[in-house]
C-alpha positions in Angstrom: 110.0 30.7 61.5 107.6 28.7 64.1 106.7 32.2 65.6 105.6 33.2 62.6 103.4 30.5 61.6 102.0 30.4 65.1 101.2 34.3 64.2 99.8 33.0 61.0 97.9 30.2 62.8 96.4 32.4 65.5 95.2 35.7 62.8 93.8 32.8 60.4 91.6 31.2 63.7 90.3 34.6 64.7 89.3 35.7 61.0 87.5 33.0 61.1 86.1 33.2 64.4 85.0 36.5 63.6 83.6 36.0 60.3 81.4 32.8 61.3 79.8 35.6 64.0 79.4 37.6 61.4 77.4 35.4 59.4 75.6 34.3 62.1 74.6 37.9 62.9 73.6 38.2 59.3 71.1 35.6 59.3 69.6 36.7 62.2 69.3 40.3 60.8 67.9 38.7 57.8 65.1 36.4 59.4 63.7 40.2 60.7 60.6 41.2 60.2 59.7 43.8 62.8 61.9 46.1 64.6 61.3 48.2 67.5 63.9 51.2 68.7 63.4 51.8 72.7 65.1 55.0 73.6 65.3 55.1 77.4 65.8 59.2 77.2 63.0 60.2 76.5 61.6 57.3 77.4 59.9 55.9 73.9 59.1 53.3 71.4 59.3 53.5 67.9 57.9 50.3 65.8 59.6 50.8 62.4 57.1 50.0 59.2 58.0 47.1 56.6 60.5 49.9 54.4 62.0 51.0 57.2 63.0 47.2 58.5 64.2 46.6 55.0 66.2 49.8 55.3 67.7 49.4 58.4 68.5 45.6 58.1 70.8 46.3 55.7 72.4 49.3 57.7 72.8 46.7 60.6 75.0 44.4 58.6 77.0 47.3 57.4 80.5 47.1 58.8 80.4 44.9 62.0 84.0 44.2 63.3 83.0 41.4 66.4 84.9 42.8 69.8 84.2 41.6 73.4 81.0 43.0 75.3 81.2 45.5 77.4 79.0 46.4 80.1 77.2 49.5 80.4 73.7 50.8 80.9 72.2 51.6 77.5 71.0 54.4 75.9 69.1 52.8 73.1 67.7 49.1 72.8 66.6 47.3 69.5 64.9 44.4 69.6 64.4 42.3 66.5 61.7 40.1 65.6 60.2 37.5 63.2 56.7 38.6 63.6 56.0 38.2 67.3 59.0 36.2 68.4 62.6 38.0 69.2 65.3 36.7 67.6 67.8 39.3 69.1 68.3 42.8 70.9 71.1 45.0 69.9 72.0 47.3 73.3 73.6 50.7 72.4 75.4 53.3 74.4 76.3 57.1 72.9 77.9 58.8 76.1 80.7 56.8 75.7 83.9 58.3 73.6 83.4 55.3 71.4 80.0 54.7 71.4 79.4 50.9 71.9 77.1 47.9 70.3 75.9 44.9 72.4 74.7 42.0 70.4 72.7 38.8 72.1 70.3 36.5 71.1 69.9 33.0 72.1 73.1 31.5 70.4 75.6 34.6 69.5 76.5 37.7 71.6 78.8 40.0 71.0 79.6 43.2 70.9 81.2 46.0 68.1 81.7 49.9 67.7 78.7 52.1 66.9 78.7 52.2 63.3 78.0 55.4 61.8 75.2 54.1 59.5 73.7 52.9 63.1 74.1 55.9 64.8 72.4 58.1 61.9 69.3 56.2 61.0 68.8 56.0 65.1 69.5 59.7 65.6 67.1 60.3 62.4 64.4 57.9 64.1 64.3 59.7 67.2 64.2 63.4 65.6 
């Protein structure tokens, strides 16, 4: 019976855990107000327009699950911005598997699994 409510302790913490990053991530996401997409193959940047940002803000909150980071050299950086100050990057590798998400701003990193919204709107950018 103590095992299980240790179990029950320990899942309950990391929900929670989870879900304040989460939220976090959100309101970053949300303060946005200019994104930019750096594809380091070909080597280019693409500065999304004000429907676009809406768009793809609300693809970027579209099923995070927070994991550990990971390293790797990345494929594709986004950096997001309120007006001309970043407020966090999002550092993205394809070659992997399991293609791989690194969060980090000044208070949260993180890192999750390449959504597939993610991975469409950037392969529809780049094309």
């Amino acid at each position: 019976m103590k095992a299980i409510n240790l179990l029950f302790i320990i899942a309950l913490t990391l929900t929670a855990c989870s879900q304040s990053k989460i939220d976090k991530y959100n309101s970053i996401v949300d303060r946005t107000t200019r994104i930019e997409i750096n594809f380091k193959n070909p080597d280019s940047i693409i500065e999304l327009d004000n429907n676009q940002v809406e768009v793809f803000k609300d693809i970027l909150k579209r099923n995070i699950e927070p994991a550990i980071q990971r390293k790797f050299v990345a494929d594709v950086q986004i950096d997001l911005y309120d007006n001309d100050s970043r407020l966090g990057f999002l550092m993205i590798t394809d070659n992997d598997p399991k293609p791989f998400v690194n969060f980090g701003s000044d208070s949260l990193n993180f890192g999750f699994q390449l959504t597939y919204g993610i991975g469409m709107y950037i392969n529809e950018i780049k094309h």
